[in-house]
C-alpha positions in Angstrom: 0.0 0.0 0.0 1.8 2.9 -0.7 1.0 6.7 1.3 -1.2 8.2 -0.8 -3.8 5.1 -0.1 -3.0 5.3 3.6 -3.9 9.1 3.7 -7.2 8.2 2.0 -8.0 5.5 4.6 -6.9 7.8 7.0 -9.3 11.2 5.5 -12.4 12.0 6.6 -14.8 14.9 6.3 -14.8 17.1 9.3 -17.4 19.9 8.7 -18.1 22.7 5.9 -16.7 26.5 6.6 -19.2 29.4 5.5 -17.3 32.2 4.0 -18.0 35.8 3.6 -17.0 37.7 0.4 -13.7 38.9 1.8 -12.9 35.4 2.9 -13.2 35.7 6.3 -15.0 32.6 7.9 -18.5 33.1 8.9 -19.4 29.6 10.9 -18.6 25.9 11.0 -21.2 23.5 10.0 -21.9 20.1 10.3 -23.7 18.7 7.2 -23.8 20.4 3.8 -27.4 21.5 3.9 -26.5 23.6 6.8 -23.7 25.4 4.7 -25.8 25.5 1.3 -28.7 27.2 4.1 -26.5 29.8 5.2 -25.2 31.0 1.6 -28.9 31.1 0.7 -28.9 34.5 3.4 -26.2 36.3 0.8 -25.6 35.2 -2.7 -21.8 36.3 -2.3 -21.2 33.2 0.4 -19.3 30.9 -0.5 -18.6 27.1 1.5 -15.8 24.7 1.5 -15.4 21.5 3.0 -12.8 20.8 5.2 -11.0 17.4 5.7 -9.6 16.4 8.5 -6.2 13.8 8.8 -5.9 12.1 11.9 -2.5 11.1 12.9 -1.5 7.7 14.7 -2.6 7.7 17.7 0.5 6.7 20.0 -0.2 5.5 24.0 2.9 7.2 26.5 3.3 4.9 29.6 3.3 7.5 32.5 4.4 8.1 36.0 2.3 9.8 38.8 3.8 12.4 40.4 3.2 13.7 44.0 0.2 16.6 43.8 1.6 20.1 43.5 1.9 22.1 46.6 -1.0 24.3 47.7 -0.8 27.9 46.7 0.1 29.9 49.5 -2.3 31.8 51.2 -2.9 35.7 49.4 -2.7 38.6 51.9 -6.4 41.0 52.0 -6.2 44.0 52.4 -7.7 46.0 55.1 -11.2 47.8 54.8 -11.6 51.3 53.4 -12.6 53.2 56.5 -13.3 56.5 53.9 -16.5 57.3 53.1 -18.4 57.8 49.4 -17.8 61.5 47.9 -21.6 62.7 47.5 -22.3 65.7 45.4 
């Protein structure tokens, strides 16, 4: 099997991205009758699809440390004893 046909086992569609005329990405969506919906609302959206490519997923053995120290307790200040300005 060579790497282009483990990439394609590997692909899958992730969602559709809305665009604005500009470019500039409106929403995520789900499905595509979500993004066909919102470029019905202006007729200069645009939507892509966008394909995700997971990596191998790779278990690390690991080691439990002791639990971090607590922070140390924060110094308050004392009450105002001044009194609201009133006009």
């Amino acid at each position: 099997m060579n790497q282009l046909q483990k990439i394609d086992q590997i692909e899958y569609t992730g969602h559709y991205s809305v665009f604005d005329k500009n470019g500039r990405k409106i929403c995520d969506c789900s499905s595509i009758q979500d993004a066909m919906m919102m470029c019905s609302f202006d007729n200069t959206r645009t939507y892509r699809q966008i394909k995700i490519i997971m990596d191998q997923v790779v278990s690390i053995p690991f080691e439990r440390l002791e639990d971090d120290r607590q922070l140390r307790p924060q110094n308050t200040l004392p009450d105002r004893q001044a009194v609201p300005f009133t006009v």
